[in-house]
C-alpha positions in Angstrom: 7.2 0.9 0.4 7.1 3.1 -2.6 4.8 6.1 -2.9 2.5 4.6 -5.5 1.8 1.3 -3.0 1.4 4.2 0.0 -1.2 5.6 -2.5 -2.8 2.7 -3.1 -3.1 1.7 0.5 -4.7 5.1 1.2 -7.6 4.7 -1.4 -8.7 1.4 1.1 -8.8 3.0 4.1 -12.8 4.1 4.9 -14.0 7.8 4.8 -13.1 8.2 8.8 -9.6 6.9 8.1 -8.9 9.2 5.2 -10.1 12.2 7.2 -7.7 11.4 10.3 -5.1 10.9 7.6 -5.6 14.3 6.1 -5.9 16.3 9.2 -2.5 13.9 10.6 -0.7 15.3 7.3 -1.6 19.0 7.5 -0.6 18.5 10.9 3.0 17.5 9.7 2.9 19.9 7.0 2.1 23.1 9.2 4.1 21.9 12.6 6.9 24.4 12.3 5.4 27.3 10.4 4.5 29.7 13.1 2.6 32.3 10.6 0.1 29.7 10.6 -0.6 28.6 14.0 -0.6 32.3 15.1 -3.2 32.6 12.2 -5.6 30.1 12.8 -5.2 30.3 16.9 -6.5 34.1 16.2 -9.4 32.3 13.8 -10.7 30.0 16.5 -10.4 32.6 19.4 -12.6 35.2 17.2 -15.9 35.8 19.1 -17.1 38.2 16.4 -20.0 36.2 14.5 -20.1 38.4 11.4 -16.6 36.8 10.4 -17.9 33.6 10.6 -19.4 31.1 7.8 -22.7 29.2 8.1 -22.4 25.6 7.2 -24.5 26.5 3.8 -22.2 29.2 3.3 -19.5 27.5 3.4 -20.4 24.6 1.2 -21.2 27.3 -1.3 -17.7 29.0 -1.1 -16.1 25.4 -1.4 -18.1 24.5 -4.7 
């Protein structure tokens, strides 16, 4: 299967199916890169609710 027919079969999946797909490739992407799982174990495990975003807030920093 080439790349372009991988792409096309990805633009049929549904919205739930592209969203598993996405989080299944960063998942490969990031598997062996220790600077980041140290990173974002230390960003869920932070208690301190001034670093965190409210779900406006965030929408506005991803716009």
């Amino acid at each position: 299967m080439s790349f372009e027919q991988i792409k096309r079969e990805i633009a049929l999946l549904d919205e739930q199916q592209q969203a598993e797909l996405i989080s299944y490739t960063l998942e490969l992407r990031y598997a062996h890169d220790v600077g980041y799982h140290r990173e974002l174990t230390d960003r869920l495990n932070d208690k301190d609710n001034s670093h965190w975003l409210t779900p406006d807030e965030f929408e506005r920093r991803l716009n």
